[in-house]
KEFIVEX-431150 format. One line per field, with one value per residue: residue number from 1; residue in one letter; x, y, z of N, C-alpha, C in turn. Coordinates in Angstrom, 1 decimal, decimal comma. Layout:
<recs>
k = (NUM; ...)
r = (A; ...)
nx = (X; ...)
ny = (Y; ...)
nz = (Z; ...)
cax = (X; ...)
cay = (Y; ...)
caz = (Z; ...)
cx = (X; ...)
cy = (Y; ...)
cz = (Z; ...)
</recs>
This chain:
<recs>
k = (1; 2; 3; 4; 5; 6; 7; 8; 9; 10; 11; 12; 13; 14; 15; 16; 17; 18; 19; 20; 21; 22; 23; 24; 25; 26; 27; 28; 29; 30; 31; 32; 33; 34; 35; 36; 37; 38; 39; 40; 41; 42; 43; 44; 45; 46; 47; 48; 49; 50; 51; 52; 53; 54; 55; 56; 57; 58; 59; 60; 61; 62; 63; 64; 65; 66; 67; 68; 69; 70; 71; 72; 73; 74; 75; 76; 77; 78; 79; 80; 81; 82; 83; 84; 85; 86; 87; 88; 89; 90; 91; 92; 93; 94; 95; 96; 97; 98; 99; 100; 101; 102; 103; 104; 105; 106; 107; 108; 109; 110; 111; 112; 113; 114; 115; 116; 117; 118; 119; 120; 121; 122; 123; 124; 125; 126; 127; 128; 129; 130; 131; 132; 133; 134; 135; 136; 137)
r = (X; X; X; X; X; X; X; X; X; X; X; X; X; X; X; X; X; X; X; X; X; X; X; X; X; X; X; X; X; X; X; X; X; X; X; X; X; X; X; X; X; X; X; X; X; X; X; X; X; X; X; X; X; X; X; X; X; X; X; X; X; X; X; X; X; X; X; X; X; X; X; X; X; X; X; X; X; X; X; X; X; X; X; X; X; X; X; X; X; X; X; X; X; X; X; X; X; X; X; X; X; X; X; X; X; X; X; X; X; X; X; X; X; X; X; X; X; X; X; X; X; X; X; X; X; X; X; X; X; X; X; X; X; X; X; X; X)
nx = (223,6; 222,3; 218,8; 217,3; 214,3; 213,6; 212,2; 212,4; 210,8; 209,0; 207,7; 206,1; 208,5; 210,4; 212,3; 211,9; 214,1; 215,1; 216,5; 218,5; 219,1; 221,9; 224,5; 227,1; 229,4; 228,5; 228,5; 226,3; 224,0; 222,8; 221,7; 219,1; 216,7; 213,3; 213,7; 213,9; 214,3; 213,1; 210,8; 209,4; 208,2; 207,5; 207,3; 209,4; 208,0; 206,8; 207,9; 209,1; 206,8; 205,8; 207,9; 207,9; 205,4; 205,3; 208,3; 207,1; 204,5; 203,1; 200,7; 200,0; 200,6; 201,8; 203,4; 205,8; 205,9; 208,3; 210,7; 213,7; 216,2; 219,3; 221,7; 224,9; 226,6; 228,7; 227,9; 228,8; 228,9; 228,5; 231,6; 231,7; 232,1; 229,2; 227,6; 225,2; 222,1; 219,8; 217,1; 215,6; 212,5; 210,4; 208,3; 205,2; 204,4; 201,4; 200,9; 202,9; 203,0; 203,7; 204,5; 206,9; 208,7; 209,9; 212,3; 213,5; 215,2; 214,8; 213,4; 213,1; 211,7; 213,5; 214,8; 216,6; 218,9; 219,5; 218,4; 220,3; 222,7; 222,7; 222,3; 224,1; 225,7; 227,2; 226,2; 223,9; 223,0; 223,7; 221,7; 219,4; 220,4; 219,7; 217,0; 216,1; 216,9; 215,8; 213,2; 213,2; 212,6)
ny = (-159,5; -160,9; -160,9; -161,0; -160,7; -159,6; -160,3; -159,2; -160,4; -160,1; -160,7; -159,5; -159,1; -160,6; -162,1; -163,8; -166,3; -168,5; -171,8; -172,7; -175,1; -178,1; -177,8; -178,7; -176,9; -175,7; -176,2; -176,6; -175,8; -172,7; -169,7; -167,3; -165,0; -165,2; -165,0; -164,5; -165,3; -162,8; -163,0; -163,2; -160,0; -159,2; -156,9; -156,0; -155,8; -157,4; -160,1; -160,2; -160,7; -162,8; -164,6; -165,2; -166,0; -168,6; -169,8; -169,7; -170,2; -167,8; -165,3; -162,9; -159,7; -157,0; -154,4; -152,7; -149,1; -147,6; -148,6; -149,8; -152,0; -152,5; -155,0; -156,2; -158,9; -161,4; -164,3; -167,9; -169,3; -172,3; -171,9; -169,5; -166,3; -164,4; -161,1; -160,3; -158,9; -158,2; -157,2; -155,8; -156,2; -154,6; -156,2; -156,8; -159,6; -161,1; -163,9; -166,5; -169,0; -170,8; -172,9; -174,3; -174,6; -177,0; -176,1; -175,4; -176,1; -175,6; -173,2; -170,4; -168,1; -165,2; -163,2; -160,0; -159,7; -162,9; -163,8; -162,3; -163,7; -165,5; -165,6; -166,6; -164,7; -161,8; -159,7; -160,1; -160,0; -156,9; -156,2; -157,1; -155,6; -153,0; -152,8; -153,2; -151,0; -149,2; -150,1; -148,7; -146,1)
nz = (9,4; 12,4; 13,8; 17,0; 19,2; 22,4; 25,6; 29,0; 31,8; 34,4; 37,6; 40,4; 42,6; 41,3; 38,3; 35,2; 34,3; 31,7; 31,2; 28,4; 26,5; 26,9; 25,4; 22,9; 23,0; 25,4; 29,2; 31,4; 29,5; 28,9; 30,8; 29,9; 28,9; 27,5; 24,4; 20,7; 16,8; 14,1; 13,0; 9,3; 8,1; 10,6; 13,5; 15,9; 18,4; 18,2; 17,8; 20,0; 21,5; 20,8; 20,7; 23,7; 24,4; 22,3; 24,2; 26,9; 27,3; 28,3; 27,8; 28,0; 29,7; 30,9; 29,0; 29,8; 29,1; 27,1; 27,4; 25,7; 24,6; 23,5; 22,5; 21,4; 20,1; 18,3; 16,8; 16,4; 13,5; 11,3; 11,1; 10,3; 11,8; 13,2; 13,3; 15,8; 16,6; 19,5; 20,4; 23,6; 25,6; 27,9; 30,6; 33,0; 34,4; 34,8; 36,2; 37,4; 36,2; 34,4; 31,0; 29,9; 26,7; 24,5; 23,5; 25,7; 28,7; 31,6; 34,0; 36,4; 38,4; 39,6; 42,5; 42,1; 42,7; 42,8; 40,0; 38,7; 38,9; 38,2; 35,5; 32,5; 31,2; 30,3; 28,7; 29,4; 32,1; 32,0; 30,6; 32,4; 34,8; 34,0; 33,3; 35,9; 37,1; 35,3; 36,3; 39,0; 38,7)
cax = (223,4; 221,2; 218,5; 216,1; 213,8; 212,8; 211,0; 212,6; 209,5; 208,8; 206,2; 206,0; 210,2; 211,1; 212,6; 212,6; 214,8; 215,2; 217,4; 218,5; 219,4; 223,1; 225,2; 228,7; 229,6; 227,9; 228,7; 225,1; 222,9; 223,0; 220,7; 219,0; 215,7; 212,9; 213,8; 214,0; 214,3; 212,2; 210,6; 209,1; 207,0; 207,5; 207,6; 210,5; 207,7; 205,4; 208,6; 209,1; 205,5; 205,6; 208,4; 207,3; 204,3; 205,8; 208,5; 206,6; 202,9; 202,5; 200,3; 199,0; 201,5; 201,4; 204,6; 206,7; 206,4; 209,7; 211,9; 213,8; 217,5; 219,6; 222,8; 225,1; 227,3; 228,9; 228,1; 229,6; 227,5; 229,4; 232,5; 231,7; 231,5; 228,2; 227,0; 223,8; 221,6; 218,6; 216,4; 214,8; 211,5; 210,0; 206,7; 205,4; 203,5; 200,0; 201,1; 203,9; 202,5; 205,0; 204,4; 208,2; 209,0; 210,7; 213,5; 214,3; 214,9; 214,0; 212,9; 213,1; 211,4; 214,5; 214,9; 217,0; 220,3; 219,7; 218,4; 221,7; 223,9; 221,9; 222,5; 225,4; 226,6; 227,9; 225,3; 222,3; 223,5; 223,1; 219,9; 219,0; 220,7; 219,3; 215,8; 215,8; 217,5; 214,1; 211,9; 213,4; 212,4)
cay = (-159,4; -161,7; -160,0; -161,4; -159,9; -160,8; -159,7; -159,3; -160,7; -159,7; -160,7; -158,9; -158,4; -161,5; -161,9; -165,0; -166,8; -169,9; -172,3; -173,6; -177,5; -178,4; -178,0; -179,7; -176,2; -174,8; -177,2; -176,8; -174,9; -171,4; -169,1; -165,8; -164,5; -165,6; -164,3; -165,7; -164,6; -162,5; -164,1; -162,4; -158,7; -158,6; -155,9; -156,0; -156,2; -158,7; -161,0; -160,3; -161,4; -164,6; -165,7; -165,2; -166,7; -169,5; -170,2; -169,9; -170,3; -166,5; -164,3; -161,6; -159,1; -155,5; -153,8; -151,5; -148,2; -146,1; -149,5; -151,1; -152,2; -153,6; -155,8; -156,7; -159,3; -162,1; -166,1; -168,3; -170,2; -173,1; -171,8; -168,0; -165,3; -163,5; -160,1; -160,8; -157,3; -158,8; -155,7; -156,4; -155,0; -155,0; -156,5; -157,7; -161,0; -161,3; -164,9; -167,2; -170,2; -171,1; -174,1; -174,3; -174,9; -178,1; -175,5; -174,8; -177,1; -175,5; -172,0; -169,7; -166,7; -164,9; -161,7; -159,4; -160,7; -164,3; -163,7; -161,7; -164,7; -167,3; -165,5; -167,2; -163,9; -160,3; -158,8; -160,6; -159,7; -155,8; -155,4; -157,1; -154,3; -151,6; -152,8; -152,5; -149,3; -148,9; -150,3; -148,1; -144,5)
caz = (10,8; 12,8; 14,8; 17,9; 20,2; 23,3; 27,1; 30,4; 32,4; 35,9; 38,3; 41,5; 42,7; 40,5; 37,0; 34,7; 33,5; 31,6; 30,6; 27,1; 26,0; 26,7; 23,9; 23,2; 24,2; 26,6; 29,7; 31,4; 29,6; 29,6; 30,9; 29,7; 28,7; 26,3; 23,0; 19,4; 15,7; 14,3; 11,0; 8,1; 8,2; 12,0; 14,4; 17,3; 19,8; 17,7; 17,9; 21,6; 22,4; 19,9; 21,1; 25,0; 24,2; 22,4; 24,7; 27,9; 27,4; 28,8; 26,4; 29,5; 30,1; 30,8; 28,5; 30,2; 27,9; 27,2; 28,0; 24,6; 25,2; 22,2; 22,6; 20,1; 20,4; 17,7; 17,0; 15,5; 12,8; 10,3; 10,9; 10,5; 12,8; 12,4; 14,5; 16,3; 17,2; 20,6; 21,1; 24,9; 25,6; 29,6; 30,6; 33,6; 33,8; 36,0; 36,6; 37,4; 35,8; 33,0; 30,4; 29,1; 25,2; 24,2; 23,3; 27,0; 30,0; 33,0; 34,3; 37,4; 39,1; 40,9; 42,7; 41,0; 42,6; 42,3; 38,3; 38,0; 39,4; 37,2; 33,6; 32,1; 29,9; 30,8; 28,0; 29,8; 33,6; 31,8; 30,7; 33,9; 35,6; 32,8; 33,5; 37,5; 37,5; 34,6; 37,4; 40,2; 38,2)
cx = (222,1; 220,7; 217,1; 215,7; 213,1; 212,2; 211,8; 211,1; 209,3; 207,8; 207,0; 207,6; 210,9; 210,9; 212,7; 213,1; 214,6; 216,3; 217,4; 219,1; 221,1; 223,4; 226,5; 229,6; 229,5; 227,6; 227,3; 224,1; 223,0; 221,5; 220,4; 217,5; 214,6; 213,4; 214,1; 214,0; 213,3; 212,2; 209,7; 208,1; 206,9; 207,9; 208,5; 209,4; 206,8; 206,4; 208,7; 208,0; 205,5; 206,4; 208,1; 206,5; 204,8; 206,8; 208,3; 205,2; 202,3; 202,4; 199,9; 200,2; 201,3; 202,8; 204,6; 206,5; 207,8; 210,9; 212,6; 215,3; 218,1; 221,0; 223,1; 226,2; 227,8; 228,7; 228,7; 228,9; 228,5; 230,8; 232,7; 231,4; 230,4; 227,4; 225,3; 223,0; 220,5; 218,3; 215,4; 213,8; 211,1; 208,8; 206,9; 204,1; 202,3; 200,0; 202,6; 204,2; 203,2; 204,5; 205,8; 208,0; 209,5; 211,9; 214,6; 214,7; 214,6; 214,2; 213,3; 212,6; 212,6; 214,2; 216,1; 218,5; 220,6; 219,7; 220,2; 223,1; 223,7; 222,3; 223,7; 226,0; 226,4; 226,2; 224,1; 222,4; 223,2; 222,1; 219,7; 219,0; 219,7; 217,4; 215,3; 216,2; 216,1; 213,2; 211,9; 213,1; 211,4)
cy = (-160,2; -160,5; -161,1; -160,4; -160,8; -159,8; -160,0; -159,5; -160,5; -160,0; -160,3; -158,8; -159,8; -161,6; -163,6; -165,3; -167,7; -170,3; -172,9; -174,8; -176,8; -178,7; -178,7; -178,2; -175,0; -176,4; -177,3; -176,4; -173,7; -170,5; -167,6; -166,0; -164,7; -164,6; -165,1; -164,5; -164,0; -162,6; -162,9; -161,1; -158,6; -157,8; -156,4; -156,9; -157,5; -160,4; -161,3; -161,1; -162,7; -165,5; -166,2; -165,7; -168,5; -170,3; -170,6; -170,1; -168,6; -165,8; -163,2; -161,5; -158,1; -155,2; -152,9; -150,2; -147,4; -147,7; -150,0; -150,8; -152,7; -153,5; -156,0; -157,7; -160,9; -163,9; -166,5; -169,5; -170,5; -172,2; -170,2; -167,5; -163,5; -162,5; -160,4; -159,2; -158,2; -157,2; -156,6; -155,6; -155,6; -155,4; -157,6; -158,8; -160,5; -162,9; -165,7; -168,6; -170,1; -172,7; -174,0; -175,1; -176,0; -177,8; -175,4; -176,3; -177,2; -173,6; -171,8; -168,6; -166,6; -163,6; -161,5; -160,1; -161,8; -164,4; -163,2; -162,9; -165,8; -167,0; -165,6; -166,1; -162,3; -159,7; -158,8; -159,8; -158,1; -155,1; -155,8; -155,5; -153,0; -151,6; -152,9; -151,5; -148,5; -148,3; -149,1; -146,4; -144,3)
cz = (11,2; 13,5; 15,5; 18,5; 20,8; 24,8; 28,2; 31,3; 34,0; 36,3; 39,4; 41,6; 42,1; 39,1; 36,5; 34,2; 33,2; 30,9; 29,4; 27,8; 26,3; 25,6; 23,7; 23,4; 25,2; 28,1; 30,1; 31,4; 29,8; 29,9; 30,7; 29,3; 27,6; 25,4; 21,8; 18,3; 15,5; 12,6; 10,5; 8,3; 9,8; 12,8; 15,3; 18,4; 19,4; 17,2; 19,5; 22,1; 21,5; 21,2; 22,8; 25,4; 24,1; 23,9; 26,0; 28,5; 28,1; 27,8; 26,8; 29,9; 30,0; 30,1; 29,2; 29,2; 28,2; 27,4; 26,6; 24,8; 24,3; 22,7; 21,0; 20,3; 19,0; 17,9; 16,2; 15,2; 11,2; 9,9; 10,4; 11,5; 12,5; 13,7; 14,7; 17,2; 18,2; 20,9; 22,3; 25,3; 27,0; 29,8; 32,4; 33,6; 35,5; 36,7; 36,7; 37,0; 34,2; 32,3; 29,2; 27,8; 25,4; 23,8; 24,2; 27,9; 31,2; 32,9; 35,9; 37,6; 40,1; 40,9; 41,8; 41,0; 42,5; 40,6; 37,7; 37,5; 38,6; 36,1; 33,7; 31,7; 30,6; 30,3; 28,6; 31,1; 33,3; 31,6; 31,8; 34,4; 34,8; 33,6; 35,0; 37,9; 36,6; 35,8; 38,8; 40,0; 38,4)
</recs>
């Protein structure tokens, strides 16, 4: 089993998203949440904040305590189908000042219903939901 971790990011009543690279198939890009692998002797959250980091230039975040959300859903890698575990941890940002990866291609601050409408995938569209029903306790 593959496994990533990654950050639902909030600043004030907006969530970001960003977008990956077009692929041969994914028509334009899909969009969901920083997150990435998590490489050797790493913690969940000490992937979360790399890759958050990495992908977005944001290292200043306050973490949510009590919030961690895990998806499981299948890829398909050379012709196998291989289960993929994303643990999502909540944090919100003190800025909206983004310097995007060379991984991604563009970004957005949305409210909760625009972010909802933006993520390409059922799984993503849930923690959304999971994490403003979070924010609303």
């Amino acid at each position: 089993m593959e496994k990533s971790c990654g950050i639902i990011l909030f600043h004030s009543d907006e969530f970001l998203v960003i977008q990956h690279p077009t692929e041969s198939n994914d028509v334009k890009g899909h969009w969901d949440f920083p997150k990435g692998h998590v490489e050797d002797n790493e913690t969940e959250l000490e992937t979360a904040t790399r890759e958050l980091q990495e992908e977005t230039g944001i290292d200043n975040f306050k973490l949510i305590d009590n919030f961690r959300h895990k998806i499981i859903y299948n890829i398909h890698k050379n012709n196998e189908v291989i289960p993929k575990e994303v643990i999502f941890f909540l944090g919100e940002s003190s800025t909206k000042s983004i310097k995007l990866s060379s991984e991604h291609q563009n970004y957005s601050w949305l409210n909760f219903d625009l972010a909802h409408d933006r993520l390409t995938y059922a799984n993503a569209k849930e923690v959304l939901a999971k994490a403003k029903t979070f924010l609303e306790k």
